[in-house]
N, C-alpha and C positions, 0 to 999 in steps of 0.2 A: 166456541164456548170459552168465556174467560175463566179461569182459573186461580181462586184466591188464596194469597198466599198470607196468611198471617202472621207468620212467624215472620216475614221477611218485615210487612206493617213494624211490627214488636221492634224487630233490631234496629231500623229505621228512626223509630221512636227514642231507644234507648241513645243513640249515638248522638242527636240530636239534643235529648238533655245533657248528656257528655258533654258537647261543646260547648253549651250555654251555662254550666257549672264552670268549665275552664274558662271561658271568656270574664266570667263572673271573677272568678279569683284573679287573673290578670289584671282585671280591673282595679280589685281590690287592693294590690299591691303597686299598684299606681299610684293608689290613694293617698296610701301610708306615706308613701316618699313625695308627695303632690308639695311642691314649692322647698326644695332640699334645694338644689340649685343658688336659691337666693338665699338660704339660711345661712346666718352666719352666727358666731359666739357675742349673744350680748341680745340679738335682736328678738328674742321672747325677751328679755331684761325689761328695756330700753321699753317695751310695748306695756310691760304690766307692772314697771315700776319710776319711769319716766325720765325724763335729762334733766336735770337740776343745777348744769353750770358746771364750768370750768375750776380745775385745781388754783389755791390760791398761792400768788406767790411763799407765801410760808411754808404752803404745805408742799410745793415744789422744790424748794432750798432745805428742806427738814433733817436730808441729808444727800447721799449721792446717790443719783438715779441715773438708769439710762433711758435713752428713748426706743422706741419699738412697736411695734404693730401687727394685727393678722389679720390676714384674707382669706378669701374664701372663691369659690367661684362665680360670685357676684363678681369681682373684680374687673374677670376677663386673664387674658393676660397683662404683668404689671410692669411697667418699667422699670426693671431695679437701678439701671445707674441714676437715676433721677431721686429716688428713694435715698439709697443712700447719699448720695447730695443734700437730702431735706434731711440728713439728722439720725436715718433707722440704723442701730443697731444687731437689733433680732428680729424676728418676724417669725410667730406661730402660722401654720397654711392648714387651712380644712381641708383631712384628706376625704373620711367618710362621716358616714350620718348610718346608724340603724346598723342593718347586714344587707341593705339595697339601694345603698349610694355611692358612689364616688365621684371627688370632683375632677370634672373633666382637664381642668388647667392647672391640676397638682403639678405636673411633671414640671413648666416651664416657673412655677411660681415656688415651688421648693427647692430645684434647681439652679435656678437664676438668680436667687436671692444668696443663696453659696457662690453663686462665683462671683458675686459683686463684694466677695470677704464679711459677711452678715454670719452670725449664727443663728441657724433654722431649726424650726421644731414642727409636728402635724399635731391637729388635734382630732379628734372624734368628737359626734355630735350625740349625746347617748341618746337612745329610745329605748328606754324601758317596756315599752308598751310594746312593742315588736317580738323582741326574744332574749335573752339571757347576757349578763354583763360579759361569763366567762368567753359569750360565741360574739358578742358583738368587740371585748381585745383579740380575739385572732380574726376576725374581718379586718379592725384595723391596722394592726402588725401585714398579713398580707397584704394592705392596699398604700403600706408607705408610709405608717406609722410608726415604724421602728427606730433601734436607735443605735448609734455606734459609738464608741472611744473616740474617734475624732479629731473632740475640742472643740465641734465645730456644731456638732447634731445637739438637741435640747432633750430631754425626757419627752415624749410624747405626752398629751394634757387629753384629758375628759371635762369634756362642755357639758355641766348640768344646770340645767337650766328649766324655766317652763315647758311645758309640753305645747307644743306649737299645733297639735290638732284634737286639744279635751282637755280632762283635768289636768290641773296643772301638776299635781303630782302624779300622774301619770295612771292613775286608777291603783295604785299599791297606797300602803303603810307605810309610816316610816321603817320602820323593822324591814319589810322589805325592799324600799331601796337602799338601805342602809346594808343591806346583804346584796344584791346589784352591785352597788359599787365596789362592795369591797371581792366580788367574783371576779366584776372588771379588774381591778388594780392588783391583784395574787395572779390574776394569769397574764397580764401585761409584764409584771417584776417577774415572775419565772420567765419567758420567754425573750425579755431583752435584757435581764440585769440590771435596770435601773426603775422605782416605783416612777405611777405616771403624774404629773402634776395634774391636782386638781381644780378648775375652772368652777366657778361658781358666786349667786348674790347669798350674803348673807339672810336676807330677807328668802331667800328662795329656800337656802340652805334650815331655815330655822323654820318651816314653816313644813318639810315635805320629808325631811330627816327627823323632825323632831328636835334638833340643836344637836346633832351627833358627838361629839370627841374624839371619836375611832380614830383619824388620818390624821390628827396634826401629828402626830410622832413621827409619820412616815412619808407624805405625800406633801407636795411644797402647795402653794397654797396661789392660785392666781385670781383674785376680787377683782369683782365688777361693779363699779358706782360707779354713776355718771353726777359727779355731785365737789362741790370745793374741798371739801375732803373727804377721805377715805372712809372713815366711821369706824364702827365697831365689826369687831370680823366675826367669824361662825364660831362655835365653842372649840375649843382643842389647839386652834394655831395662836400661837402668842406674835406670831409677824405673819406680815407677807411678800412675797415673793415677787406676784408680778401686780398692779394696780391699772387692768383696763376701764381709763378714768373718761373715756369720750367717743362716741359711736363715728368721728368723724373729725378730720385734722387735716394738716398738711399735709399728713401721710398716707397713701390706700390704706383703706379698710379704719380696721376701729383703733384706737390710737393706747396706748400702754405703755410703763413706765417701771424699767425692774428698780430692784429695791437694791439697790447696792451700787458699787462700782467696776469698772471690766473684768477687774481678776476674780471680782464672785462669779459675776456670770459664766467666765471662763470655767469658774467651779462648780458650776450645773451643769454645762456640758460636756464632763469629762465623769461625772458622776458620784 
């Protein structure tokens, strides 16, 4: 005579939704990070506000600039003597995205860009949408974002940018990104000494902040146009710092131009 056990049925059942809830959320958080890899700073830009041409000689000569670039793990690994041959100065390297990425080729592409005599910087990809500015700067701080005395390390930079999987301000208020970032950037300047510079389109800037002012006091300013000239910047910054003016150049990755000459830059990476 068989003998039924239901309770055993019951646990069978329960483990079973178990697993299919957990596979669920693995899934889930695949999602989120689904094409980080190829993200890089500029390229939500580039998608929702288009390339409009090349810096024009004036705006080139306006005053002293250097040349410079960053990559990301689209890249691959890059060849830096050949880089610096073509002209790079600096180079920002994507280290993370969110609190569930990192790119796989930081080490040889943050690395090798130091010992080709460049000054290197990381930047972070923010997702607001994910979880919190102050836990997505100690992702990035742990994953290589940090920053030293040197002379040689950059402030670390925050990529804001469209949201690459919905709205483009990320399902927040300006108020709350604008409190985002600024939990990012208080817990990035406590734990390395230095505030992080922040990446961003004015058009983005002014449409998902609300025209903020907060960070020009504090946080140096790196604009993104792909257009002959720079334009007009976000509220608050009276200059800018760094001008990523081209999703593509001579140089890996997307092509940028600091605003100054080497002994400034020299004076952003020393702090």
């Amino acid at each position: 005579m068989t003998v039924r056990r239901p309770f055993a049925w019951l646990a069978c059942a329960v483990l079973a939704s178990a697993s299919l809830v957990a596979t669920g959320a693995q899934a889930s958080a695949a999602d989120e990070y689904a094409g980080a890899a190829n993200r890089h700073a500029g390229s939500q830009i580039a998608l929702h506000e288009g390339v409009h041409g090349q810096p024009r000689p004036a705006a080139r000569m306006a005053g002293e600039q250097l040349l410079g670039h960053d990559v990301s793990g689209w890249q691959g690994d890059v060849d830096w003597p050949s880089a610096r041959e073509g002209g790079a100065r600096f180079v920002y390297v994507k280290a993370t995205e969110g609190t569930g990425y990192r790119n796989d080729h930081f080490a040889q592409q943050y690395n090798g860009s130091y010992e080709v005599g460049m000054l290197r910087g990381a930047y972070h990809f923010a997702r607001p949408d994910v979880s919190g500015g102050a836990e997505q700067a100690e992702y990035f701080v742990a994953g290589g974002g940090g920053w030293s005395p040197d002379g040689r390390t950059l402030p670390g930079a925050l990529d804001m940018e469209y949201n690459p999987h919905g709205d483009a301000c990320y399902g927040k208020s300006p108020a709350q990104l604008v409190a985002w970032i600024k939990a990012f950037s208080d817990t990035y300047t406590r734990s390395t000494g230095v505030a992080p510079v922040i990446y961003t389109s004015t058009s983005w800037w002014q449409r998902c902040t609300g025209g903020s002012a907060a960070f020009g006091d504090t946080n140096p300013l790196w604009l993104a146009r792909y257009a002959p000239e720079i334009g007009p910047l976000p509220p608050g910054w009276g200059t800018h710092t760094i001008w990523q003016f081209s999703d593509s150049g001579r140089l890996p990755g997307d092509q940028n131009y600091f605003n100054g000459a080497a002994e400034q830059l020299l004076r952003l990476a020393t702090g």
